[in-house]
N, CA, C and O atoms as a Maestro MAE file, in Angstrom:
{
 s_m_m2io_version
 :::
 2.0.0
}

f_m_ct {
 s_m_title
 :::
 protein
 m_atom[260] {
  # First column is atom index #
  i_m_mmod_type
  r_m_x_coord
  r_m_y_coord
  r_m_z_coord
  i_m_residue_number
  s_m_chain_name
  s_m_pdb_residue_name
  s_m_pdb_atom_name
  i_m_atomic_number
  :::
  1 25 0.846 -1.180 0.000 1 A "UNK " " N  " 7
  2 3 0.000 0.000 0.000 1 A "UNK " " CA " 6
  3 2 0.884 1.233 0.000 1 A "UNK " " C  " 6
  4 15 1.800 1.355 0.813 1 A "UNK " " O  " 8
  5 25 0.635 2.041 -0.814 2 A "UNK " " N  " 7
  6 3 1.012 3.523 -0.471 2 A "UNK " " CA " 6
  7 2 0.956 4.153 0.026 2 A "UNK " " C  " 6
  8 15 -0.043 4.784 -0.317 2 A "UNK " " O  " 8
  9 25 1.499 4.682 0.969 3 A "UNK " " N  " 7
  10 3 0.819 6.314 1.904 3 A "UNK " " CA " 6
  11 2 1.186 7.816 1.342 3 A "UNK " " C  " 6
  12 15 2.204 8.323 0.869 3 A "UNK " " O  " 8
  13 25 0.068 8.201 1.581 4 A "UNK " " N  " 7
  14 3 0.048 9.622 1.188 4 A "UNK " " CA " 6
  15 2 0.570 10.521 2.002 4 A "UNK " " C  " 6
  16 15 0.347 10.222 3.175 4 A "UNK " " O  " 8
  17 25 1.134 11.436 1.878 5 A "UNK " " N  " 7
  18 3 1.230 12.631 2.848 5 A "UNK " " CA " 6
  19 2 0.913 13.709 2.846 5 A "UNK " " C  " 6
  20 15 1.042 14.430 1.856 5 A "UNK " " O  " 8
  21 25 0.377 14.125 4.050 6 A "UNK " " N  " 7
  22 3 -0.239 15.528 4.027 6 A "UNK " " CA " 6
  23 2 0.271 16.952 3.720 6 A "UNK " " C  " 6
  24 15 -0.359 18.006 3.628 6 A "UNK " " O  " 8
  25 25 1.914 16.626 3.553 7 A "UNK " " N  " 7
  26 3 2.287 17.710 3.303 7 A "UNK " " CA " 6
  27 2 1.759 18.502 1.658 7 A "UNK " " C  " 6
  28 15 1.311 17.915 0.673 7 A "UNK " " O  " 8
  29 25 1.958 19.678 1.800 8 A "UNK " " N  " 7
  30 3 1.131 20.616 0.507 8 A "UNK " " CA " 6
  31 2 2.473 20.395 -0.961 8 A "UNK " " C  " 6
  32 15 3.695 20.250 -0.920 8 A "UNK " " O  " 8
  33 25 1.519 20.465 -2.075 9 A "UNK " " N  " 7
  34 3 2.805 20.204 -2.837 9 A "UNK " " CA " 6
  35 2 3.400 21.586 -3.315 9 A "UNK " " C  " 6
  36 15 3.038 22.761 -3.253 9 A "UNK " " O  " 8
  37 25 4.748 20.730 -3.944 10 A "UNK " " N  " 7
  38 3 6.029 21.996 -3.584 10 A "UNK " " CA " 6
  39 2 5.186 23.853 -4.410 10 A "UNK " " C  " 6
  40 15 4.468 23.874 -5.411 10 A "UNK " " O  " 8
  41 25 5.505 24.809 -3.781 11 A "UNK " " N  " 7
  42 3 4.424 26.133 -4.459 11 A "UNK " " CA " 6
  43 2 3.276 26.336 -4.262 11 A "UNK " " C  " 6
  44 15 2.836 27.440 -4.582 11 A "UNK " " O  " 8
  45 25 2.559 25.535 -3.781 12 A "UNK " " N  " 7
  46 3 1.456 25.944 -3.336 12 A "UNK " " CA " 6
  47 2 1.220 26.175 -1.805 12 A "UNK " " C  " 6
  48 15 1.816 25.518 -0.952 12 A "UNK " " O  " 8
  49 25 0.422 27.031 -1.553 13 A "UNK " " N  " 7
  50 3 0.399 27.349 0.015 13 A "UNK " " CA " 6
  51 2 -0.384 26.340 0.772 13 A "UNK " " C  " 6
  52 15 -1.015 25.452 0.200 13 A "UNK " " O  " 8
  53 25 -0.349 26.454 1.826 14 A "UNK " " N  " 7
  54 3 -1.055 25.846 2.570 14 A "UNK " " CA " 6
  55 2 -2.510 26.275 2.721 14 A "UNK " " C  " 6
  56 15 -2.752 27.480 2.646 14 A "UNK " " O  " 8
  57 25 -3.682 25.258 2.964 15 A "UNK " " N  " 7
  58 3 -5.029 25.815 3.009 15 A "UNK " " CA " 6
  59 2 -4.967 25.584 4.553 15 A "UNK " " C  " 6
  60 15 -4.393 24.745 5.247 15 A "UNK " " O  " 8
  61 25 -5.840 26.732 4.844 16 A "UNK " " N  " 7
  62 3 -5.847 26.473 6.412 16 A "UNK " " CA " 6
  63 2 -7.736 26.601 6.531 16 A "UNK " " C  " 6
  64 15 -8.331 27.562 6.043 16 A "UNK " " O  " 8
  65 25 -8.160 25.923 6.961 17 A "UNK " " N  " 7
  66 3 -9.651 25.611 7.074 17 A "UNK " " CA " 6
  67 2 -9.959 26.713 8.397 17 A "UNK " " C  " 6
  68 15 -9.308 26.860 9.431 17 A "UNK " " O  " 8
  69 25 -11.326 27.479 7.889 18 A "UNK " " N  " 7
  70 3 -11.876 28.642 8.851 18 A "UNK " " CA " 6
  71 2 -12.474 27.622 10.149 18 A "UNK " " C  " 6
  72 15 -12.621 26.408 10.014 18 A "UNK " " O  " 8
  73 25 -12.770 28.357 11.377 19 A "UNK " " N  " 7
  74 3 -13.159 27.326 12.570 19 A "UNK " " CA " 6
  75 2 -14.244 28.976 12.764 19 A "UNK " " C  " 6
  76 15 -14.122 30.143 12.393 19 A "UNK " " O  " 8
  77 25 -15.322 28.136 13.598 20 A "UNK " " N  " 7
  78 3 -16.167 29.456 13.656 20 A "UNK " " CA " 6
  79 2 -16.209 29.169 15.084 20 A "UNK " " C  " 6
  80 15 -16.500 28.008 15.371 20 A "UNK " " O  " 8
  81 25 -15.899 30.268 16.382 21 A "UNK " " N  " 7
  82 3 -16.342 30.041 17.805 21 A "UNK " " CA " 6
  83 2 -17.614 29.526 18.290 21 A "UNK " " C  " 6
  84 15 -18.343 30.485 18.034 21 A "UNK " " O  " 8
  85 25 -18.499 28.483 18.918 22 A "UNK " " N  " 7
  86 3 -19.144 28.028 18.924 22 A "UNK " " CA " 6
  87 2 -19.977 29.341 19.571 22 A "UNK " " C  " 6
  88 15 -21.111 29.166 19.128 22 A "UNK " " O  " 8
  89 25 -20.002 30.390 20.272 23 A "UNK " " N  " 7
  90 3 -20.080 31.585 20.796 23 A "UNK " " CA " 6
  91 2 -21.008 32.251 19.669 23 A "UNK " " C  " 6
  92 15 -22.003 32.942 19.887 23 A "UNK " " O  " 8
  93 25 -20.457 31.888 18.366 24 A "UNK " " N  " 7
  94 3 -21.314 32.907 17.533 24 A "UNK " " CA " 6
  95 2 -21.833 31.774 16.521 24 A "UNK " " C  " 6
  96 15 -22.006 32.299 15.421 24 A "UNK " " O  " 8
  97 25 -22.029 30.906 16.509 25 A "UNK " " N  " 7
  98 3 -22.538 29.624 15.990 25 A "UNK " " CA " 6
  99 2 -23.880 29.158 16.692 25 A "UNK " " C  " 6
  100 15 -24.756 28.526 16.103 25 A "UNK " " O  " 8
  101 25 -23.922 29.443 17.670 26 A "UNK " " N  " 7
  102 3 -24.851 28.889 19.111 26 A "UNK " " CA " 6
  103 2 -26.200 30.124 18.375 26 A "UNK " " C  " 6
  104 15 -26.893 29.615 17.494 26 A "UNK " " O  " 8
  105 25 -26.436 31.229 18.638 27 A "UNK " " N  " 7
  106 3 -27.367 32.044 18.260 27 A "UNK " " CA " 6
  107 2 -28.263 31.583 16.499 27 A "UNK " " C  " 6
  108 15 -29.486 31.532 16.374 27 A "UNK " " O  " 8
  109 25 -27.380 31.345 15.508 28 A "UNK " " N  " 7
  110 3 -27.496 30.876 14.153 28 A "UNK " " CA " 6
  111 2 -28.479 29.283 14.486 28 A "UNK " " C  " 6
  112 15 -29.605 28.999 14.079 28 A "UNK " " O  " 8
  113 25 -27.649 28.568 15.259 29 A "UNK " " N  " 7
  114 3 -28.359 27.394 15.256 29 A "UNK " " CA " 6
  115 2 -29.747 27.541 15.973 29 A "UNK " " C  " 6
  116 15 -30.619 26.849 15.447 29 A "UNK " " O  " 8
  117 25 -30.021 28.042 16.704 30 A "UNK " " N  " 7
  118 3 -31.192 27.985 17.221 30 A "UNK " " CA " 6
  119 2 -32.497 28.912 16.655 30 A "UNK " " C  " 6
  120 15 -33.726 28.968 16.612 30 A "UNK " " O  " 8
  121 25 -31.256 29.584 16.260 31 A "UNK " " N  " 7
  122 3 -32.675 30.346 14.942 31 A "UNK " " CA " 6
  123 2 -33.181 29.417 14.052 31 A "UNK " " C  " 6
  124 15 -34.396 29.290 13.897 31 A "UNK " " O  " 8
  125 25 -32.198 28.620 13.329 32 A "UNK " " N  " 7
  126 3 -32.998 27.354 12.307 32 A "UNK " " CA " 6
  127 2 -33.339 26.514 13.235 32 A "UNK " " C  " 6
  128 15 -33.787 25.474 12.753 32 A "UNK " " O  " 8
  129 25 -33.311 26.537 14.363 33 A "UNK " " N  " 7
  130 3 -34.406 25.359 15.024 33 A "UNK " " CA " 6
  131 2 -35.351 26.031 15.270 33 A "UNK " " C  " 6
  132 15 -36.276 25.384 14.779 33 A "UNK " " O  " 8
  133 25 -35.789 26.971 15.736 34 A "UNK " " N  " 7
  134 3 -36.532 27.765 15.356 34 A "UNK " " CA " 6
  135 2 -38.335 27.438 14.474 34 A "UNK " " C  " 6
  136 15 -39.491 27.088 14.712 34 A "UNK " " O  " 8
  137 25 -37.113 28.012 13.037 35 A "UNK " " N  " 7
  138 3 -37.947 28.167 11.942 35 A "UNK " " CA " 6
  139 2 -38.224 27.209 11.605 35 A "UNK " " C  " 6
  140 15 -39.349 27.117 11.112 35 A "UNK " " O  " 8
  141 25 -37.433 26.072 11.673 36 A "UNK " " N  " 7
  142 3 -37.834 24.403 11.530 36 A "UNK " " CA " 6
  143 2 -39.118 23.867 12.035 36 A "UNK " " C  " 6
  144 15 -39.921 23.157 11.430 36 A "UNK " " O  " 8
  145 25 -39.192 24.426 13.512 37 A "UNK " " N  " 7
  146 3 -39.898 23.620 14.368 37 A "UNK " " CA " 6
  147 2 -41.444 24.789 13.974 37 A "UNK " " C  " 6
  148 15 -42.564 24.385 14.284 37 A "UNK " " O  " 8
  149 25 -41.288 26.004 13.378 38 A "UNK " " N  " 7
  150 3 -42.304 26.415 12.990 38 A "UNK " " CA " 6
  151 2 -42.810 25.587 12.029 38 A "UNK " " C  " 6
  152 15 -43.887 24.991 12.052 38 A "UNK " " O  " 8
  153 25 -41.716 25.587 10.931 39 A "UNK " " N  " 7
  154 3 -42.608 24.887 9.519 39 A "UNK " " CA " 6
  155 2 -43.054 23.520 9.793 39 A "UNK " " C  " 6
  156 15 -43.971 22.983 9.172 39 A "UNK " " O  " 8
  157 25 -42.302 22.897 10.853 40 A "UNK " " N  " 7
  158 3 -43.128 21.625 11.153 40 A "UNK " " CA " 6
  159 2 -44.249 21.860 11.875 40 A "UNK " " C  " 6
  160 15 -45.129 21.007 12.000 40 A "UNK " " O  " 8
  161 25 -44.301 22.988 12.385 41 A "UNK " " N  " 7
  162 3 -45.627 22.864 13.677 41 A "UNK " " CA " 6
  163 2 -46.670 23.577 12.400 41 A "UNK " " C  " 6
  164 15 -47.824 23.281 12.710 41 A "UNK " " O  " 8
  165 25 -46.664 24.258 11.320 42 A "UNK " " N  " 7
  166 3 -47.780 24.508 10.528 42 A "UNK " " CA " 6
  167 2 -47.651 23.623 9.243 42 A "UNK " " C  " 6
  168 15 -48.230 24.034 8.238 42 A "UNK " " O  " 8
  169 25 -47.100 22.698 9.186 43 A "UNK " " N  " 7
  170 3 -47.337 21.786 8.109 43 A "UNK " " CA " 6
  171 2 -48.116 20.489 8.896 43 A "UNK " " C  " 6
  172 15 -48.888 19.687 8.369 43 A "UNK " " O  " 8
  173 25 -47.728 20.525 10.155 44 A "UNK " " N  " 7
  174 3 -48.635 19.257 10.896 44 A "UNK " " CA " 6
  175 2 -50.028 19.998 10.733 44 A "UNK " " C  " 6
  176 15 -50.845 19.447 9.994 44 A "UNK " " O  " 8
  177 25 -50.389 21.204 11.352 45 A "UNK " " N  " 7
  178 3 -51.565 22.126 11.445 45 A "UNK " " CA " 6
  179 2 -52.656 22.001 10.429 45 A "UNK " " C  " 6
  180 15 -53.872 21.822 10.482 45 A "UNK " " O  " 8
  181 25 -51.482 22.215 9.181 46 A "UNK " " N  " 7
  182 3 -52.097 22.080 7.601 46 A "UNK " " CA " 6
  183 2 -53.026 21.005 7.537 46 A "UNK " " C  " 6
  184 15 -54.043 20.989 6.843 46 A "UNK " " O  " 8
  185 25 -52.491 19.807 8.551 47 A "UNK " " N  " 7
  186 3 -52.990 18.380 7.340 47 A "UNK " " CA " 6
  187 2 -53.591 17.938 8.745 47 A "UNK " " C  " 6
  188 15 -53.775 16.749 9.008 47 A "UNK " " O  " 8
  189 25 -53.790 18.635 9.345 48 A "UNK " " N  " 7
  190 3 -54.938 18.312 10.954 48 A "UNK " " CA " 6
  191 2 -56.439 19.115 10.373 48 A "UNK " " C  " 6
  192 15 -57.540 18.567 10.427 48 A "UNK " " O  " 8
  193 25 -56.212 20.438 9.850 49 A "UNK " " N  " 7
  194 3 -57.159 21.300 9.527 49 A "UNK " " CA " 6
  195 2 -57.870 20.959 8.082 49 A "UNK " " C  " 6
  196 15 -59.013 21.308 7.787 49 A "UNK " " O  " 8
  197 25 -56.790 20.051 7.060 50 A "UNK " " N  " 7
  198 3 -57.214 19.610 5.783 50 A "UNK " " CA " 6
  199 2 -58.361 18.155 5.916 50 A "UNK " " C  " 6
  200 15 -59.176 17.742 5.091 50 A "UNK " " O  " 8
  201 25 -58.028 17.658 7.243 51 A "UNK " " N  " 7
  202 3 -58.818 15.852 7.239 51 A "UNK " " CA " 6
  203 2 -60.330 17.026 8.373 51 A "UNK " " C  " 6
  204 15 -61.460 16.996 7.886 51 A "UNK " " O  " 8
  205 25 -60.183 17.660 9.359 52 A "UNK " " N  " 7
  206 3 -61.528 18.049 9.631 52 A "UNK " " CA " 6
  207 2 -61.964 18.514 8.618 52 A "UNK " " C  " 6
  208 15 -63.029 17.931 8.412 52 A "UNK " " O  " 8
  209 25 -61.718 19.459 7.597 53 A "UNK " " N  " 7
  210 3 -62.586 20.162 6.613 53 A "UNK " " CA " 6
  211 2 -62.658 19.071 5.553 53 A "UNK " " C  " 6
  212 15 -63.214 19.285 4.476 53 A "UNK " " O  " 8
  213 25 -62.196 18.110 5.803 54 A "UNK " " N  " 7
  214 3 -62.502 17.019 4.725 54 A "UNK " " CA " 6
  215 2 -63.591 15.938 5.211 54 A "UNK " " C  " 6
  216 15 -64.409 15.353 4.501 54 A "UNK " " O  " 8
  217 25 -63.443 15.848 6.275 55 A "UNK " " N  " 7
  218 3 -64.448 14.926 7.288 55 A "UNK " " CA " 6
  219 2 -66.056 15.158 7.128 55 A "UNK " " C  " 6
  220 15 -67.056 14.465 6.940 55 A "UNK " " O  " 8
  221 25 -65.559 17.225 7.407 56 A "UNK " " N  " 7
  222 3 -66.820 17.990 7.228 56 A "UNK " " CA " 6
  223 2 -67.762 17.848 5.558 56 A "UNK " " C  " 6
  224 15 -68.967 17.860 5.306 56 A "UNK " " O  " 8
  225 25 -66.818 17.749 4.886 57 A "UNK " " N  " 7
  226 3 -67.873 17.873 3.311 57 A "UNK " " CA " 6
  227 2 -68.193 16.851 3.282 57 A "UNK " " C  " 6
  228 15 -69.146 16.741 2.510 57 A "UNK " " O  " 8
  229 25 -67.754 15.422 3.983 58 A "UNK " " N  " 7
  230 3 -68.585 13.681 4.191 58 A "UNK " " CA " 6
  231 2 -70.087 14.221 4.826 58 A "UNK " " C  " 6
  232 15 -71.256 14.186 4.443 58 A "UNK " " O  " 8
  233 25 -69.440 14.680 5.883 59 A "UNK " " N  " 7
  234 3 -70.809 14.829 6.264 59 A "UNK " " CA " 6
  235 2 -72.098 15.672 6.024 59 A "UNK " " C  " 6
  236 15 -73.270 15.386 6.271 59 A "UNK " " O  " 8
  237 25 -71.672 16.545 5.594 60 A "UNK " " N  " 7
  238 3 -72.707 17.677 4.280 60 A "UNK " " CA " 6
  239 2 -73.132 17.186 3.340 60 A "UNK " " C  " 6
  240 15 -74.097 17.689 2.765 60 A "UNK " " O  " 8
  241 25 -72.560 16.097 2.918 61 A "UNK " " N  " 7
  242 3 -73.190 15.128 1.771 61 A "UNK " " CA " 6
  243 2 -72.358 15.853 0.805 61 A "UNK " " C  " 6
  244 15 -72.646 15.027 -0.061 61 A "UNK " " O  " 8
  245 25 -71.785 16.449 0.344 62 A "UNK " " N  " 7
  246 3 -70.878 17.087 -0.624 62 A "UNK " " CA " 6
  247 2 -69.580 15.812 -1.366 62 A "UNK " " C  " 6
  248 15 -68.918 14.914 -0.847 62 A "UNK " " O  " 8
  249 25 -69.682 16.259 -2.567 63 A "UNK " " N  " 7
  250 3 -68.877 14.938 -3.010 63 A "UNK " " CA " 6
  251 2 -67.318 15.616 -3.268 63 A "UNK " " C  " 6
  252 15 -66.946 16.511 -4.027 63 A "UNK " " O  " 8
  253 25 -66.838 15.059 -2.618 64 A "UNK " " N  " 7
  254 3 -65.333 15.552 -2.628 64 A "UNK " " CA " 6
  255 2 -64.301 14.810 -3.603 64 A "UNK " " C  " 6
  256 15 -63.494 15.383 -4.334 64 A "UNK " " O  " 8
  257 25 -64.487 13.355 -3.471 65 A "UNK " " N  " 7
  258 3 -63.496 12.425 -4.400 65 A "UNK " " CA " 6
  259 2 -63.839 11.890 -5.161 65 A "UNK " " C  " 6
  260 15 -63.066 11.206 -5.833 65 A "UNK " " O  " 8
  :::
 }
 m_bond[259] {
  # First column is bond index #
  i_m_from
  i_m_to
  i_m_order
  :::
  1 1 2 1
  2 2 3 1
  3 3 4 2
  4 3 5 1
  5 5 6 1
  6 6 7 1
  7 7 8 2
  8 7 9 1
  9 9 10 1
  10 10 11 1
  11 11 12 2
  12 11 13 1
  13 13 14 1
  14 14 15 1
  15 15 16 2
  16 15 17 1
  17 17 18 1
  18 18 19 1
  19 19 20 2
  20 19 21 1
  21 21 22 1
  22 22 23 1
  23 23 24 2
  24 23 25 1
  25 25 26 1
  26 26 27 1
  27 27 28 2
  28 27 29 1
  29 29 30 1
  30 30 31 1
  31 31 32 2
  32 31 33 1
  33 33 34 1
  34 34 35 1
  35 35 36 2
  36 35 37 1
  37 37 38 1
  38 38 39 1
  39 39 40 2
  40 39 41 1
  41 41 42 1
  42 42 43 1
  43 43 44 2
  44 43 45 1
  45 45 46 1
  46 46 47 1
  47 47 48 2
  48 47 49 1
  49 49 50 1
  50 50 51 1
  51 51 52 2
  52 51 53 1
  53 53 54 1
  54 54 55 1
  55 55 56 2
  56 55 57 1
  57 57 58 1
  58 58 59 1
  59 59 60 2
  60 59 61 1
  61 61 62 1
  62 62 63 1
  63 63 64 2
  64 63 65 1
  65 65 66 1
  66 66 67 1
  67 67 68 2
  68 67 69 1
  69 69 70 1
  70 70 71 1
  71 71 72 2
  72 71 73 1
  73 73 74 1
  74 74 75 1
  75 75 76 2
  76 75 77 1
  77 77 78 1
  78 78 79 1
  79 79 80 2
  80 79 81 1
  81 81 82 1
  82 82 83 1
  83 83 84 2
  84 83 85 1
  85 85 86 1
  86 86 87 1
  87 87 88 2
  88 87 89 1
  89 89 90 1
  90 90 91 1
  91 91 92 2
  92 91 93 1
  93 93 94 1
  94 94 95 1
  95 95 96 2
  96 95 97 1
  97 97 98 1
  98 98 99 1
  99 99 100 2
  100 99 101 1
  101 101 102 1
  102 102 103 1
  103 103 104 2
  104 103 105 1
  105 105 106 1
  106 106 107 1
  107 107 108 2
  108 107 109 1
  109 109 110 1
  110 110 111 1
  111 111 112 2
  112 111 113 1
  113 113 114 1
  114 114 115 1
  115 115 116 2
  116 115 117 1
  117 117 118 1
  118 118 119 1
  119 119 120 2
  120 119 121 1
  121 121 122 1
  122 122 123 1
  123 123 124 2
  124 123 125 1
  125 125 126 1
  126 126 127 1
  127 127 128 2
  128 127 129 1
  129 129 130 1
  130 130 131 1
  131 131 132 2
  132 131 133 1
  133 133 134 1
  134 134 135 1
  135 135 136 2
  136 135 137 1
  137 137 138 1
  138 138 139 1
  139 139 140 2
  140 139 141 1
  141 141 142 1
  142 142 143 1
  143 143 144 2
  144 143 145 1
  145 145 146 1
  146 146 147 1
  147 147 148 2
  148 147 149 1
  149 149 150 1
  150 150 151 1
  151 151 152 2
  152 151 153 1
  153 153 154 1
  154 154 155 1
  155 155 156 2
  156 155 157 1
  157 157 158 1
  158 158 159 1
  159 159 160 2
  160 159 161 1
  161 161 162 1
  162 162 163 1
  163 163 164 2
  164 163 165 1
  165 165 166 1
  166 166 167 1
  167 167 168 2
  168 167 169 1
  169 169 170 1
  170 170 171 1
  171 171 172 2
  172 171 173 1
  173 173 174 1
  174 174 175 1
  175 175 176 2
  176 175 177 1
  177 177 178 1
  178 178 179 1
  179 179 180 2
  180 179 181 1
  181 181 182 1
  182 182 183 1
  183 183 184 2
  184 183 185 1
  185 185 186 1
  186 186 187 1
  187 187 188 2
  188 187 189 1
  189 189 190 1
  190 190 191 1
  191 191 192 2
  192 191 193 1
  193 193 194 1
  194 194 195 1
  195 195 196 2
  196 195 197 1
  197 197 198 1
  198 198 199 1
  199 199 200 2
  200 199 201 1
  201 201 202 1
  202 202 203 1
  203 203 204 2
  204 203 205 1
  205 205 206 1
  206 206 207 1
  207 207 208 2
  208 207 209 1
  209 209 210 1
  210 210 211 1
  211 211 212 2
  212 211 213 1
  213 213 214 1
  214 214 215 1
  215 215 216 2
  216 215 217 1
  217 217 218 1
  218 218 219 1
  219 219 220 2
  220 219 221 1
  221 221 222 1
  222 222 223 1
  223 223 224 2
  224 223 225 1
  225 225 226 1
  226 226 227 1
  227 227 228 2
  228 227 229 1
  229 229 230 1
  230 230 231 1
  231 231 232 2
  232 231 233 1
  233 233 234 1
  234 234 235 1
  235 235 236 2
  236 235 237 1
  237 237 238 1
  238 238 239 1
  239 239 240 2
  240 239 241 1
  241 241 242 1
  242 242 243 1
  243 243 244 2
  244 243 245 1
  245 245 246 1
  246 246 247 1
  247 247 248 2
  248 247 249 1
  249 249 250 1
  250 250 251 1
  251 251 252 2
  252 251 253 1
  253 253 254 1
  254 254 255 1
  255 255 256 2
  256 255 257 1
  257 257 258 1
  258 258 259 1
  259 259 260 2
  :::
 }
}
């Protein structure tokens, strides 16, 4: 087997990968939990409010399907 090495090849610089403080990462994440837990709490809403108003035209005698 071969091994590779991590060193950078000859002329090119080194990449150095950004690190973000968890300090200012912490505020970001909880905003998309957030908005997540909104769009899940009105997409459940959606299809709670779509089967009563669907329940309802059964029982109006209304032909739905």
């Amino acid at each position: 087997m071969s091994q590779s090495s991590a060193a950078p090849l000859s002329g090119s610089p080194a990449v150095e990968i950004p690190t973000v403080p968890l300090a200012q990462l912490a505020p970001w994440a909880l905003f998309a939990a957030l908005i997540g837990s909104v769009v899940v709490y009105f997409a459940g809403a959606d299809a709670a409010l779509h089967e009563w108003v669907h329940d309802a035209r059964h029982l109006l005698g209304y032909p739905c399907h």
